[in-house]
N, C-alpha and C positions, 0 to 999 in steps of 0.2 A: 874371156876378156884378155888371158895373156896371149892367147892366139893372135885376137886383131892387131893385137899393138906390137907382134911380135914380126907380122906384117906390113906396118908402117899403115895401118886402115885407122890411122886417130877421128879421123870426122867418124868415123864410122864408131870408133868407139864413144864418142864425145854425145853422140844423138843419142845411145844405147842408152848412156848413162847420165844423160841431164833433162830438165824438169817437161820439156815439149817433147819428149819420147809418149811414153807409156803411162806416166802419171796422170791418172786423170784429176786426179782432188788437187795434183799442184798446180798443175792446167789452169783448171778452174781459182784457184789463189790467184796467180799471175795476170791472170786475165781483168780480174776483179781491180789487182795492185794499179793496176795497166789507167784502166776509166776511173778509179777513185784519182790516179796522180799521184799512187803512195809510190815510193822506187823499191820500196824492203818489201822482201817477202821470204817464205822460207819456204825450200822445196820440199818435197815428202820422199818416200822412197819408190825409185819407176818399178813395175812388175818384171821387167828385165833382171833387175839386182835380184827380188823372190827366187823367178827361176833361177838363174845361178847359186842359189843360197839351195834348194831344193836339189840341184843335179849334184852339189858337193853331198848332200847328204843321204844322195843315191849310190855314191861313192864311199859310206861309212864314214863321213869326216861331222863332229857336231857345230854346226856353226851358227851362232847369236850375236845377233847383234847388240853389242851393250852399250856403247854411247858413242857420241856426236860430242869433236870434240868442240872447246869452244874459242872465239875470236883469238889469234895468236898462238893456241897451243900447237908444238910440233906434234902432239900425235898422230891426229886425225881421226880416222874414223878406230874404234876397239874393239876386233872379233876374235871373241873366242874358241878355240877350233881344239877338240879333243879325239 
């Protein structure tokens, strides 16, 4: 991830990492939100983020995901990496 971006490849990171990449169940949400006419939906997580979560931890790093922050919080996303 810090590579792309560290190349200025933001579309490229921007597709890696949002819902019409790899997600298929968010896909499939979106799609649904799309013909109901709903505008909300929530994405899931792409298999993209996995892998990266699995290569850090091929590197000895423990990483989990613990929460999603919610509407307005500066934190955003909370990994804990041991």
């Amino acid at each position: 991830v810090w590579a792309l971006q560290a190349y200025g490849a933001a579309y490229t990171l921007q597709e890696i990492l949002t819902v019409k990449s790899d997600d298929v169940v968010g896909r499939t949400k979106v799609y649904e939100a799309i013909v109901k006419g709903d505008d909300t939906f929530e994405a899931g997580i792409p298999e993209s983020f996995n892998v990266l979560v699995k290569e850090m931890r091929s590197l000895g790093l423990n990483v989990e995901l613990k929460s999603i922050a919610e509407e307005g919080d500066d934190d955003g996303l909370q990994i804990a990496a041991e």
